[in-house]
N, C-alpha and C positions, 0 to 999 in steps of 0.2 A: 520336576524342573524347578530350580531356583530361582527365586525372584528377583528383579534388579533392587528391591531394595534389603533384601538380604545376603545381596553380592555385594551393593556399597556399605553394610554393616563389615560384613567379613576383610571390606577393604580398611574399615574406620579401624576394626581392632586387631587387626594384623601388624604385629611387630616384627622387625629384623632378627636372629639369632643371637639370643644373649651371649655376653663375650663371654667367653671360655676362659678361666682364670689357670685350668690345668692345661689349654692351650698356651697360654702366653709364659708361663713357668717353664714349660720344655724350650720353647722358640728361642729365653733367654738362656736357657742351662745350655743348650746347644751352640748360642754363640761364645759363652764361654767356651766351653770344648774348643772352637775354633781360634780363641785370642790365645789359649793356651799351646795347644797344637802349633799356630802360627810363631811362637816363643820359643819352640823346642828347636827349629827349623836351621841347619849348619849356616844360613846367611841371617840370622833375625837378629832383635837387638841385641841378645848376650853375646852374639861373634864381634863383638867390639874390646880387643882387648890390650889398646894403648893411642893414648892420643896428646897432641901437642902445638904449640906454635911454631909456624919458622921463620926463622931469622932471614934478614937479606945476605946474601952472600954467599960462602959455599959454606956447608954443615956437613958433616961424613953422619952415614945411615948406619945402624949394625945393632945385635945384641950386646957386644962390648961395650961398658959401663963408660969409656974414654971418649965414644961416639958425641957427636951434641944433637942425633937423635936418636934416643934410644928405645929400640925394639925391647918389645918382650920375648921373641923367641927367631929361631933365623941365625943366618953368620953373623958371625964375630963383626965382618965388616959386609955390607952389603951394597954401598956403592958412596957416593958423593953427589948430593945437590945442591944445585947452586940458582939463586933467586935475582931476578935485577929488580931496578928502582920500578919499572915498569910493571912487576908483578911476576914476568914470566921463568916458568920453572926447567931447568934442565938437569935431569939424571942421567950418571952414567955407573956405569956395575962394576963393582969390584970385580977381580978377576978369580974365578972360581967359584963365584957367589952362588949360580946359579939359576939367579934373577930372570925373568921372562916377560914380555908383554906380548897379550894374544899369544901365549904358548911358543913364543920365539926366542930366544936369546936378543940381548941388548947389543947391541952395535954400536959406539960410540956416544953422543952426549944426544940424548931422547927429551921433548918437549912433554913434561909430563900436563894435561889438560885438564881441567876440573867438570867438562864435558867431552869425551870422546865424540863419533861418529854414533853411536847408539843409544845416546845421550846421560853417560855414566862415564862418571872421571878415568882416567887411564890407571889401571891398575899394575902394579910392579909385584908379582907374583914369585913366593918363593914356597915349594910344597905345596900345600892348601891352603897358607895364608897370604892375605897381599895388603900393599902399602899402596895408600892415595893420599892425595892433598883436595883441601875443600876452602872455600871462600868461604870468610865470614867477616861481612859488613869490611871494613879496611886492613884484614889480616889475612893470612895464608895460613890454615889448619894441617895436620896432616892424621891421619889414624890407621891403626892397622887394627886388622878382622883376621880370626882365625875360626874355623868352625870346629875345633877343639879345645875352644878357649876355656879357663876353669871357672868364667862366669856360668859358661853353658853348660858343661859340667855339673854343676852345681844347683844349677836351677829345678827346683821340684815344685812350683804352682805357687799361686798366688790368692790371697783371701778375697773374698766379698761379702759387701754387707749381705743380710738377707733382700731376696726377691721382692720388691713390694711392688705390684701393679699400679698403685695410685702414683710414681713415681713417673709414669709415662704418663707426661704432658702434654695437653695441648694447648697451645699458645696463639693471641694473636700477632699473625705479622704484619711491623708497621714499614714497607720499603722509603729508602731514601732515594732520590735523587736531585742532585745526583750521587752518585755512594760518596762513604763519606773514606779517605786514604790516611790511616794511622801509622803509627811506627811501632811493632811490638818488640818488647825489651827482651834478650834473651837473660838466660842464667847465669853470660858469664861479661852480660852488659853491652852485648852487641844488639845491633837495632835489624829488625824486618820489615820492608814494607809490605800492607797489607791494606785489602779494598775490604770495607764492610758495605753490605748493600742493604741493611737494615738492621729491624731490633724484633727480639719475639718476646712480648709480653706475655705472662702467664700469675696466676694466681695463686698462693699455698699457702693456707691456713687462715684466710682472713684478709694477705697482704696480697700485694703488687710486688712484684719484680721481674727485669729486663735484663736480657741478654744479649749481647751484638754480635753473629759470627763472621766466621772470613769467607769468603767468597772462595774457591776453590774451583780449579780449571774444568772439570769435569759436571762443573753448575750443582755441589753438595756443598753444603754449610756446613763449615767447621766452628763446631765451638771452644774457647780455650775459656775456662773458667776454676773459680777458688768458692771457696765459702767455710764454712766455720768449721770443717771439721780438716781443714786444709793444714798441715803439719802439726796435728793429731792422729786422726785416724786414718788422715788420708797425706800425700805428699803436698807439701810445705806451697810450691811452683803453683801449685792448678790439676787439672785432670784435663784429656779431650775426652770430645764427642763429635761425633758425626750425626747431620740428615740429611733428608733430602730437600730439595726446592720446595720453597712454600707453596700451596697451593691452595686455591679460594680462599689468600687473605686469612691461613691456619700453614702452621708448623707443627709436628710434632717432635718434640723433644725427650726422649727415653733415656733417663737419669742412669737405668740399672745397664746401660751400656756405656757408661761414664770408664774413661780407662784413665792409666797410669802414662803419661809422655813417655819417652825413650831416655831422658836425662833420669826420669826415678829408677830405672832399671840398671842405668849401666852411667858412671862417672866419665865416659869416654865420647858423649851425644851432647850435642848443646842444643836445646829446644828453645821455645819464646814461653814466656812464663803470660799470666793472665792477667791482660787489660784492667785498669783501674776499675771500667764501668761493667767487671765482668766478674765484680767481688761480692757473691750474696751474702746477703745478714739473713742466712739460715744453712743450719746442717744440713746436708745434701748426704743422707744417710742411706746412699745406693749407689753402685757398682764399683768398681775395684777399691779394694783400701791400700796403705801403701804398705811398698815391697819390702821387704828385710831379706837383704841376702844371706845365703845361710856363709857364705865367706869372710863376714864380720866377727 
């Protein structure tokens, strides 16, 4: 029988399971598999394949070049919308078009919404691709998605730095309150508002540096950040990341799942670029580099 003090020995030098470094290579090869997977996907960001401002007034829709908005693919004419001072949009369908909402045919001039009933803008559907409009900060967007698009098409994978485990961070988190309410700049100079509820402080190489992310509805921290290898090896804007809630006053921050915005993939997505205090003075040489489309 063992003694209690060679039970509190075996308790003194009993250690946890060293980390698995052939565990954590797969965990991240796999979430690749899945960003890439989620890429190929007939709704992901490549089905973005035209987008635009609208005017107030009435503008005709169509792939004819005479339209003032021009489709990439669709009828010649596909309807006519018309915007008031008030923001609000109404379309009505060419005749013959084809056009559909909810699988319907159009029936005279339709409220197109930038939130339906299941909380996704009203889509004007013509084959497998449709036309929406999007609010952005004091303007009306409009894009069409086709899940044949020759972005998606075209897309065969995207590079990454090599795997480096020392790249997942742990950081300490310092919360504000109360959060503190920024304005993030997009790429094409429109503003976002955004709640940050703190900073995660972490260490690399000797130094200090600080990260601030957005608070996101579902209580995950999103980070949007740049650093030196930023329109280099990597896109010009920033890269995101996700975690999860701090927890005991610790974040962890896992660099090698660092991706590409939606604006680096496709010239049709207008994203928020990276916060002043969100610009490290070091290479961040892990997870996605940027994209070159082979359509260039």
């Amino acid at each position: 029988m063992r003694t209690l003090f060679s039970l509190l020995l075996a308790l003194l030098l009993w250690a946890p399971p060293a980390f698995s470094s052939d565990d954590y290579t797969q965990s991240i090869e796999q979430w690749r598999e899945k960003r890439i997977e989620s890429l190929h996907k007939p709704d992901g960001w490549f089905s973005y394949a035209g987008s635009g401002i609208v005017n107030l007034g009435k503008s005709t829709v169509g792939s004819a070049s005479d339209n003032d908005i021009v489709l990439p693919k669709g009828p010649a004419r596909l309807g006519t919308l018309t915007v008031n001072k008030a923001g609000t949009a109404r379309f009505s369908a060419a005749r013959d078009s084809g056009a559909l909402i909810d699988g319907k045919p159009i029936k005279g001039k339709v409220v197109l919404k930038d939130k339906a009933a299941d909380g996704k803008p009203t889509r004007v559907t013509v084959g497998d691709a449709w036309f929406y409009l999007v609010p952005m900060d004091n303007v009306i967007g409009w894009r069409f998605r086709d899940p044949d698009s020759p972005a998606l098409r075209a897309f065969n994978g995207i590079d990454f730095f090599p795997i480096d485990p020392s790249w997942r961070v742990e950081a300490d988190w310092i919360p504000y309150d109360p959060p503190r309410e920024i304005e993030l700049v997009t790429i094409i100079n429109t503003l976002n508002q955004a709640s940050i509820p703190g900073k995660a402080v972490f260490e690399r190489n000797g130094e200090q540096y600080t990260l601030e992310p957005v608070l996101e509805d579902d209580g995950s921290l999103f980070f949007i950040f740049a650093d030196k290898t930023s329109g280099k090896q990597t896109y010009g804007a920033g890269r995101f990341l996700y975690t999860e809630m701090a927890a005991n006053g610790k974040v962890t921050i896992d660099f090698n799942k660092a991706y590409n915005p939606p604006c680096a993939l496709s010239p049709h997505v207008v994203c928020p670029t990276a916060p002043a205090r969100n610009r490290l003075r070091l290479p961040v040489e892990a997870g996605e580099m940027v994209y070159s489309s082979p359509l260039k």
